[in-house]
C-alpha positions in Angstrom: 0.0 0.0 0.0 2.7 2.6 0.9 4.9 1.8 -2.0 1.1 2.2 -4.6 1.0 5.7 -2.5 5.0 6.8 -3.0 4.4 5.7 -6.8 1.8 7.8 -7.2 3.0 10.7 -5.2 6.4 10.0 -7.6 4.3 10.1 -10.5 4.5 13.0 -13.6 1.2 13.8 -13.5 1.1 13.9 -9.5 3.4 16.9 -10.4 1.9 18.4 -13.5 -1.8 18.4 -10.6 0.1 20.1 -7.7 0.7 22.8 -10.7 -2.9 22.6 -11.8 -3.9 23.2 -8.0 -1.6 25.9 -7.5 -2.4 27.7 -10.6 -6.1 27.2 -9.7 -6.1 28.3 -6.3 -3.9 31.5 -7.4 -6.5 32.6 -10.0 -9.5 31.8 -7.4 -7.8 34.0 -4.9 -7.7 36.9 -7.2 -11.1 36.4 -8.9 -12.6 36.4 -5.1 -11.1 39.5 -4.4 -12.5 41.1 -8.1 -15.9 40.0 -7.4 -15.4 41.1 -3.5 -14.6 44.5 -4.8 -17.2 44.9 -7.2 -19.7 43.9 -4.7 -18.1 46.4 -1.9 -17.7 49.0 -4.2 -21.5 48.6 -5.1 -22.7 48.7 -1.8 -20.6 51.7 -0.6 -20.7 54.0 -3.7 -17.2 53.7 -3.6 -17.8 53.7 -8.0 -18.7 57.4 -7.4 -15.0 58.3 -6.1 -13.4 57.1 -8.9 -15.9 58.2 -11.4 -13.4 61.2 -12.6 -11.3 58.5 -13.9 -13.4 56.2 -15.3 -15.7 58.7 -17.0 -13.1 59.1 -19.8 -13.4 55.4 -20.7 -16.8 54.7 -19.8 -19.0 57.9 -21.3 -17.5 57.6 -24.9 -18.2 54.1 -24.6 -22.0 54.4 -23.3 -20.9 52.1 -20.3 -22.0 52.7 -17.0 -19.1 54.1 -14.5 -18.9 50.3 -13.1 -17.5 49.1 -15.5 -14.8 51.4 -15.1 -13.9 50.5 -11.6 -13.2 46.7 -13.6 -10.9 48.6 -16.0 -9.0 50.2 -13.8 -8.5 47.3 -11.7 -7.5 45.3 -14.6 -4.3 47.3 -14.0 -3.2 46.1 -10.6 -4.8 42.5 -11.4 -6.4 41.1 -14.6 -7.9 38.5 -13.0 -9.6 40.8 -10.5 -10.5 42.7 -13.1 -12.2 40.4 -15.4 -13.9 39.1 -12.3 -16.0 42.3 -11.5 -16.9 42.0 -15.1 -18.1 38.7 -14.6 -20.2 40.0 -11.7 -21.5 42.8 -13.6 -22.8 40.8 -16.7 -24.1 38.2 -14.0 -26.0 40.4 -12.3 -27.7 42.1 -15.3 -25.6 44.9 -15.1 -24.3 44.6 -18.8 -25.7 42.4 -21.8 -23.1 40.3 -23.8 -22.6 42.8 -26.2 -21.8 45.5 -23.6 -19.4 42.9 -21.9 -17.4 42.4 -25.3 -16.8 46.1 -25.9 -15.4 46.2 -22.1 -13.4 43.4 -22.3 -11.8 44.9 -25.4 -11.2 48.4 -23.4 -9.9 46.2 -20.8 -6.6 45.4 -22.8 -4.5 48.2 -22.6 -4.7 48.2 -18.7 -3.9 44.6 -18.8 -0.9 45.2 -20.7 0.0 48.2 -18.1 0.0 45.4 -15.3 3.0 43.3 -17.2 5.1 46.0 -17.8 5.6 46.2 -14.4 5.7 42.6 -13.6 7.9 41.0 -16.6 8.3 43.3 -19.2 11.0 46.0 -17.9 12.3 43.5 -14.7 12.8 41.1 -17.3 12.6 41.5 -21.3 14.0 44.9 -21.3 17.4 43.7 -19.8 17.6 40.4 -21.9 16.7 42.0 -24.7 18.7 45.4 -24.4 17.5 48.5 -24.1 16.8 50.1 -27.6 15.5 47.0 -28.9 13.6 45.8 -25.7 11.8 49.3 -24.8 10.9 49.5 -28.7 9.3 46.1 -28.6 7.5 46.5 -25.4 6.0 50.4 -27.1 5.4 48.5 -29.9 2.9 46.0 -27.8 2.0 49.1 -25.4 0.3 50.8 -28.7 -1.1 47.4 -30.1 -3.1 47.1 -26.7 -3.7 50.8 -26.8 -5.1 50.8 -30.2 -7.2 47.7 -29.0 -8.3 49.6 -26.0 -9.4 52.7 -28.8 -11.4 50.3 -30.8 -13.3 49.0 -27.8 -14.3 52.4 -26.8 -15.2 53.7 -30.7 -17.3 50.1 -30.9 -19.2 51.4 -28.0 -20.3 55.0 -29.0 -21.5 53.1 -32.6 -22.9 49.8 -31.0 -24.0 50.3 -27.2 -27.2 52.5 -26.3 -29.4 52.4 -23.5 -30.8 49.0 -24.3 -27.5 46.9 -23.4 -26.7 48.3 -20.0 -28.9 48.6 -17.0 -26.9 50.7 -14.3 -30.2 50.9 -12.6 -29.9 47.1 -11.7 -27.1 48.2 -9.1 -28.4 48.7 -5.8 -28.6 51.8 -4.6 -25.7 52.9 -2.2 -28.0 53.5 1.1 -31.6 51.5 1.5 -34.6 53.1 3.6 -34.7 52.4 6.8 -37.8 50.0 7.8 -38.7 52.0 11.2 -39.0 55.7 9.3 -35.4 56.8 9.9 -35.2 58.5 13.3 -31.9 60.1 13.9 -31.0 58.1 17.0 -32.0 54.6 15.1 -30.0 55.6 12.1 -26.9 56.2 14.6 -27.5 53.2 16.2 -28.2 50.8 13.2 -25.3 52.7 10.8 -22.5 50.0 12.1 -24.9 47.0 11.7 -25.9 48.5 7.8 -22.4 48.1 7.0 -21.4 45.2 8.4 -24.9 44.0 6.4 -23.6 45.3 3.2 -20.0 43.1 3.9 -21.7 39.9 5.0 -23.8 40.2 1.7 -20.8 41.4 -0.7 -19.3 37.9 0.7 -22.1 36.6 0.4 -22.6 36.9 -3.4 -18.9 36.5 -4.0 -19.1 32.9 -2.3 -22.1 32.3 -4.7 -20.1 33.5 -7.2 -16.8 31.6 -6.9 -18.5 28.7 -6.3 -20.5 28.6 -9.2 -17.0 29.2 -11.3 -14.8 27.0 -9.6 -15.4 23.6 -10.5 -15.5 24.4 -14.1 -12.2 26.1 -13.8 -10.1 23.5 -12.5 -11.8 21.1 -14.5 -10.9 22.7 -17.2 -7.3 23.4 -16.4 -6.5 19.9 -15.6 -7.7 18.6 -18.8 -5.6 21.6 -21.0 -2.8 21.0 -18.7 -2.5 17.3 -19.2 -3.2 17.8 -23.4 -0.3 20.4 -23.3 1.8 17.9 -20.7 1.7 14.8 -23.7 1.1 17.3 -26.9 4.3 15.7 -28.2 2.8 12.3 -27.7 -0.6 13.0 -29.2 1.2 15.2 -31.9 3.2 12.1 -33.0 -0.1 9.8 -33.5 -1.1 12.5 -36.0 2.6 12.5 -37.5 3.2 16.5 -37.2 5.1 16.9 -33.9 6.6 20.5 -33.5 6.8 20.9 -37.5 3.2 22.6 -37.7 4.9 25.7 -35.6 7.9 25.9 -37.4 6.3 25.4 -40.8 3.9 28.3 -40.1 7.1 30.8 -39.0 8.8 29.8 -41.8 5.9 30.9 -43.9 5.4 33.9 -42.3 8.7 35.1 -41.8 9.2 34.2 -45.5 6.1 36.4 -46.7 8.1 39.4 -44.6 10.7 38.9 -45.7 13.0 38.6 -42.5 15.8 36.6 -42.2 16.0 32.8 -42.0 17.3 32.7 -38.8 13.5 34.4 -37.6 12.1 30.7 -38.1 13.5 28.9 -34.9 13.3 32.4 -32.7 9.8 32.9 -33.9 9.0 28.8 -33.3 11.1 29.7 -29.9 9.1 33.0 -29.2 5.7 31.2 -30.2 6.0 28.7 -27.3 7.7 30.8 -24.5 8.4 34.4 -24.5 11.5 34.2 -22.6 13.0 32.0 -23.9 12.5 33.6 -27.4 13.9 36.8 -26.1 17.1 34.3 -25.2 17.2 33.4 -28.5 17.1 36.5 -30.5 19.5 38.6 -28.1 22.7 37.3 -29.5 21.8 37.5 -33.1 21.1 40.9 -31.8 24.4 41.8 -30.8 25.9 40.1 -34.2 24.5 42.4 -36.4 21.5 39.5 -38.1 18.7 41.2 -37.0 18.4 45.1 -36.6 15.9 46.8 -34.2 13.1 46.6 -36.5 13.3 43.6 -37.7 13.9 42.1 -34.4 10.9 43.6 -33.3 8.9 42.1 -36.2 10.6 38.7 -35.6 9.0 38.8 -31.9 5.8 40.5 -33.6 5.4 37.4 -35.8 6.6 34.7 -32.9 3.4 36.4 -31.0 0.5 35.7 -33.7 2.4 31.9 -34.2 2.2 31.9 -30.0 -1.7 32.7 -29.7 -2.6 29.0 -30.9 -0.5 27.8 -28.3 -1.7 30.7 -25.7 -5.3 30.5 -26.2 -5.0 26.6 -25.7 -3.0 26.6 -22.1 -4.3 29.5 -20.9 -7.2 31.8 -22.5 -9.8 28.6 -22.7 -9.6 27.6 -19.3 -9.1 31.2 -17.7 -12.3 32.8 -20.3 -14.1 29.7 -20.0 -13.7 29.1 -16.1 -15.1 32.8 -15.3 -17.4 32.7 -18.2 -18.6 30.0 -19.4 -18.0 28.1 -23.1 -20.5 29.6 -25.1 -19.8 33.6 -24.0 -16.0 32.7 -23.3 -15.5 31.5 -27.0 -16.4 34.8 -28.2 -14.3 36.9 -25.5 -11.1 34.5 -27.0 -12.3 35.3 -30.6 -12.8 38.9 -30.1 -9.5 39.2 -28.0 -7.3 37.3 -30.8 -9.0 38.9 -33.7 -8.4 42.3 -32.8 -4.5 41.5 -31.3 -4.2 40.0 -34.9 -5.3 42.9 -36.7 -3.4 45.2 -34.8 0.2 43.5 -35.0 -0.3 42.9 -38.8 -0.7 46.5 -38.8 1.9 47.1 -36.4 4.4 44.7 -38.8 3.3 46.7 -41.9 4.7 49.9 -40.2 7.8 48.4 -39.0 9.1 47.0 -42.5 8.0 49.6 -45.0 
């Protein structure tokens, strides 16, 4: 019995799960607090402070100011972010429609968060600076232009019919005795305490209805991406599908041949593409620009690979497969668009 326990605990997967869990568990924590926010923020008007802010995103847009207490979020924690969201649209706050358009002005301050996080602590120094800070202003735009089109879909597609900020509850309720003075002073702690208990309330509803799904959904990406290799080899393509499709795209730019294994490199790990391309850097085979376009073209070959391991299960897990398909089609569409555009620029 104990050595069928140390075998399993020895096992691969047994390691590739503890990931799974830990990933999980990482995500749950910060969706909790998202919807914990949105719910407190609700309850105590706190959206009214920040309205100042938010207004420029939100008016042009035709969103409520809600929606921009989830935007601005987005830049201290996506996951938080996209979590209020997810509260909003459940509660009747946005239609599907409405949700799209703020997901999309949601990218920009998602890209904010990483620059912070991995971009200059990391890319910046392995890249060098000229060619790492034009690469990451190069992405800041991309997200920026993507963050533009959300808002300009809104004034043309969003009207009074796919929002409902009247389905937020008011900041303060009637009291049910009249509202003397003295019972108001007495009964103020307990409202507030009311309006916590309920925003944890709703966010234990809420987590609990997305949780399940998102680890189930993680464990069975994790373990396709774990034995790709394997399940690749049945079909007979192995890694040669990625590197066929850089070498066809960085053939149609016209980069240099060496582009194929950084952008193959690039397409599966970001790091470790920015590894790759630094020496050929410093040797003269790629210049600035076309360096930049190299990575450019590794991300479209990478959102195959990215959407698989981790925009399903994330998109799906906090909303669903039907609504999360089209947040992931949306989202790569529009990234698409904007780096071909971005590539044009660079190598004309």
């Amino acid at each position: 019995m104990l050595s069928l326990v140390a075998d399993l605990l020895t096992h691969p997967a047994a390691g590739l799960l503890a990931d799974v869990a830990e990933r999980v568990v990482r995500i749950t924590v910060f969706l909790s607090l998202g919807v914990f926010l949105a719910n407190l923020a609700v309850a105590f008007g706190l959206v009214d402070k920040i309205a100042t802010v938010s207004q420029y995103l939100t008016e042009p847009a035709n969103l409520p100011d809600e929606v921009g207490t989830a935007i601005l979020t987005t830049t201290a924690s996506p996951t938080a972010g996209y979590g209020m969201l997810a509260d909003f649209r459940e509660s009747g706050v946005l239609d599907d429609r409405a949700t799209l358009v703020a997901v999309t002005i949601n990218t920009f301050f998602g890209f904010a968060q990483h620059i912070v996080t991995f971009y200059v602590p990391i890319l910046i120094p392995i890249l060098g600076a000229r060619v790492g800070v034009l690469y990451v202003t190069t992405r800041g735009l991309v997200a920026l232009a993507i963050t533009l089109t959300g808002i300009a879909a809104g004034a043309l597609l969003l009207d009074e019919s796919n929002v409902d900020a009247a389905g937020v509850p008011a900041d303060h309720e009637a009291s049910p005795d009249g509202g003397r003075d003295v019972d108001d002073a007495a009964d103020g702690p307990k409202t507030r305490e009311a309006k916590v208990r309920e925003a944890y309330g709703e966010t234990v509803a809420k987590v609990r209805d997305i949780l399940p799904r998102l680890a189930a959904i993680y464990v069975v990406v994790s373990l396709l991406v774990a034995y790709s290799e394997e399940l690749l080899a049945l079909f007979g393509a192995g890694g040669a599908s990625v590197v066929g499709a850089a070498s066809d795209l960085t053939g149609l730019l016209g980069l240099p041949g060496a582009a194929v294994p950084v952008v193959a490199a690039f397409a599966l790990d970001t790091t470790s593409g920015a590894v790759v391309i630094a020496p050929l850097i410093e040797n003269g085979t790629f210049t600035a620009r076309t360096a930049v376009a190299t990575m450019l073209v590794g991300g479209i070959v990478s959102f195959a690979v990215s959407t698989f391991k981790r925009s399903i299960p994330f998109q799906y897990g906090i909303w669903g497969r039907e609504f999360g398909s089209k947040v992931i089609a949306v989202n790569t569409g529009l990234k698409i668009v904007w780096i071909a555009l971005a590539l044009v620029l660079l190598l004309a």
